[in-house]
C-alpha positions as CSV (number, residue, x, y, z in Angstrom):
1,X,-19.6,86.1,-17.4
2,X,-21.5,89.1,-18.5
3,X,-18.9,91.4,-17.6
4,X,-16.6,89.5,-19.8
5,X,-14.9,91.8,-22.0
6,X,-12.2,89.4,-23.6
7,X,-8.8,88.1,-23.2
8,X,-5.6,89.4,-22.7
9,X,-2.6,87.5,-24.4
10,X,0.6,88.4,-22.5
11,X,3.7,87.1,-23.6
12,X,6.5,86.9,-21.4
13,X,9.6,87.4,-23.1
14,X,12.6,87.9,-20.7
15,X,14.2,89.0,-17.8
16,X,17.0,90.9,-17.8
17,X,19.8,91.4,-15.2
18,X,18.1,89.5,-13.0
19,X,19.2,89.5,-9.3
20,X,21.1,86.6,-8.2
21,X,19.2,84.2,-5.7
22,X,21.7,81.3,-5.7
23,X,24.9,81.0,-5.8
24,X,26.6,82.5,-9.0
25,X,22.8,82.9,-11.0
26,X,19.1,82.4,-10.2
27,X,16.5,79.9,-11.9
28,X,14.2,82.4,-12.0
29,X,10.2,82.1,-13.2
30,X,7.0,84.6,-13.0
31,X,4.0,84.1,-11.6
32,X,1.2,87.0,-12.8
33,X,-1.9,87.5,-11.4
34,X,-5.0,89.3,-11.8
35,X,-7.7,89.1,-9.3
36,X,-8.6,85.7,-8.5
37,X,-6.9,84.6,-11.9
38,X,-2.6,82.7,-11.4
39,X,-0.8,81.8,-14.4
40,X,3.1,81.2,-14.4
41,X,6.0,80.8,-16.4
42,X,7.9,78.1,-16.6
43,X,11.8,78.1,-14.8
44,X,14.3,78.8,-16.4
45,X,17.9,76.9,-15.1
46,X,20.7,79.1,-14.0
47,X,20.0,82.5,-15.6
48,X,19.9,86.3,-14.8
49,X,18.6,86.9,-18.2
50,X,16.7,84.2,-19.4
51,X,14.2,83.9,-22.4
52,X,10.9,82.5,-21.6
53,X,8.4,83.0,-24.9
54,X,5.8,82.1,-22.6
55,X,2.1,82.8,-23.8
56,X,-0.1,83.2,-20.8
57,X,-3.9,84.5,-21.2
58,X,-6.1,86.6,-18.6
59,X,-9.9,87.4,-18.9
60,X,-10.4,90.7,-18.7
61,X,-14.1,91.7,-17.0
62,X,-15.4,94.6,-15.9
63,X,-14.2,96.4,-13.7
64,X,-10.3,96.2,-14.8
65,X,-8.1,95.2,-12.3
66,X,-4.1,95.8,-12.6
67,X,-1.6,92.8,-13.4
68,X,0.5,92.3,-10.6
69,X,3.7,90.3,-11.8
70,X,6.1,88.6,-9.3
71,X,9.4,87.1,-10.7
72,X,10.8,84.1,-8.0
73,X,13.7,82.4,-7.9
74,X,13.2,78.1,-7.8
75,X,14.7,76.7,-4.7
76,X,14.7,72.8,-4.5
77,X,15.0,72.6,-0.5
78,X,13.9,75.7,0.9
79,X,11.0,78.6,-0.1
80,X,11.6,79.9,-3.5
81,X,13.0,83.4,-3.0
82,X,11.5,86.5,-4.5
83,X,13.3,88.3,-6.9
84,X,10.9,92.0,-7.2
85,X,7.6,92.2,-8.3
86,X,5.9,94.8,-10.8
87,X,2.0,96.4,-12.2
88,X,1.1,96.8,-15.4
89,X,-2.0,99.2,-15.5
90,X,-4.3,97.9,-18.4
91,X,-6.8,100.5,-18.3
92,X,-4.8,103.1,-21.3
93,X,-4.5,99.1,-23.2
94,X,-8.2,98.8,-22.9
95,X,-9.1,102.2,-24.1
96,X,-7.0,101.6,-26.9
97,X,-9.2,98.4,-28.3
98,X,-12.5,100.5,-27.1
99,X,-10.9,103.1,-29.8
100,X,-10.6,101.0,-32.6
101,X,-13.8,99.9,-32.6
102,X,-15.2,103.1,-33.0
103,X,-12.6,104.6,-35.6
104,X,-11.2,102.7,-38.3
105,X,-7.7,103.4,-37.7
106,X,-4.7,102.3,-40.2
107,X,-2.2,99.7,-38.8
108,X,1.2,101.0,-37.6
109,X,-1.0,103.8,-35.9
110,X,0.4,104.5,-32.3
111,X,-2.6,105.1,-30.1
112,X,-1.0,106.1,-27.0
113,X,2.5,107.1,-25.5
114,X,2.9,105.8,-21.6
115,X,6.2,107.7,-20.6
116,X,8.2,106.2,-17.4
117,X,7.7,107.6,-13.7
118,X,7.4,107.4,-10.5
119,X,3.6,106.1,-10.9
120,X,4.2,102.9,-13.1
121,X,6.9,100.3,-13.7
122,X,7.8,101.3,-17.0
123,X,11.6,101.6,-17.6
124,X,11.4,103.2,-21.1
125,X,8.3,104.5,-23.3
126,X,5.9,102.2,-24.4
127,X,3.4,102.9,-27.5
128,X,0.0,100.8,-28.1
129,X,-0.3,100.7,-31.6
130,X,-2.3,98.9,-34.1
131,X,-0.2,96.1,-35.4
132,X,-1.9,93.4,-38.5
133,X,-5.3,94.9,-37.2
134,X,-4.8,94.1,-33.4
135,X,-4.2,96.2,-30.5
136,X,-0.5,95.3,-29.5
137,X,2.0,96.5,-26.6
138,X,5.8,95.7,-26.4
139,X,6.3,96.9,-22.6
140,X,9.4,96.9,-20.3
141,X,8.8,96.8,-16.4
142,X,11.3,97.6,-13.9
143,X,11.3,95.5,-11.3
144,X,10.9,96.5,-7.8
145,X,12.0,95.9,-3.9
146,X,15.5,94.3,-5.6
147,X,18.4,95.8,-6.4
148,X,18.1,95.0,-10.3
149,X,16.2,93.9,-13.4
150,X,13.7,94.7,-16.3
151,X,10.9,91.9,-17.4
152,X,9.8,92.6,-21.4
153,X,6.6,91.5,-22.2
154,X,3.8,91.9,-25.0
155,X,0.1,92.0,-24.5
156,X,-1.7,91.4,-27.8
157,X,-6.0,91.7,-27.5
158,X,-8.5,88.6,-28.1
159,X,-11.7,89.4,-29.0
160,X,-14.2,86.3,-27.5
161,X,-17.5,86.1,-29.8
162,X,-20.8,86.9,-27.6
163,X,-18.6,88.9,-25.1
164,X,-19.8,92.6,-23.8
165,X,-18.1,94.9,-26.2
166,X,-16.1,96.9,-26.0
């Protein structure tokens, strides 16, 4: 616990165009994962582009590890099948909270750009900004090893009192 440097709030807010597991859709779901941490999503019935709203929370400890998200497909009868996975590097996230704690910074401030490539999952710019005096990120990921779909999420910092700070 004494490398604890807070919690991450990630909500999962959709897939879209989701590839087709079953027979005309998918009931798809996402698992992340962070380390030894597993948190998922609940299913969603017989969509490509469903809408979860789900609130799922990591602890974030020293040293920072990527979020590696997988998006499955629920099978009744047989293995659920995978539907592509994607990262999330938090590191630029993190440097963004250790920021505003040393500057006072003005909300609706964009503290960093992270521009799509070859490196990342990101299918269009994402900005960290300060948002109501918290460190927010609306991000899209492109899924990978399928032939389509996009996951958006947002990650919204917690501070925990007593923690290591930032």
């Amino acid at each position: 616990m004494e490398n604890q440097l807070g919690l991450l709030r990630i909500r999962i807010i959709r897939g879209i165009n989701l590839a087709i597991r079953d027979f005309r859709s998918s009931d798809p779901y996402v698992i992340v994962r962070m380390g030894r941490q597993k948190l998922r999503t609940r299913v969603v019935k017989k969509n490509v582009n469903p809408e979860w709203n789900d609130d799922l929370t990591l602890c974030i400890a020293e040293p920072i590890l990527p979020i590696k998200l997988q998006v499955y497909d629920k099978d009744t009868f047989s293995r659920d099948d995978k539907m592509g996975y994607a990262e999330l590097d938090i590191v630029p996230f993190i440097n963004a909270v250790r920021t505003k704690r040393v500057k006072n910074i003005p909300d609706g401030t964009i503290i960093t750009k992270i521009i799509p490539s070859r490196q990342n999952c990101y299918s269009e710019e994402s900005c960290i900004v300060y948002e109501n005096g918290k460190v927010v990120q609306n991000v899209f990921l492109r899924l990978r090893n399928v032939e389509c779909g996009e996951i958006e999420l947002r990650l919204h910092w917690i501070d925990i009192p007593g923690s290591k700070c930032l």
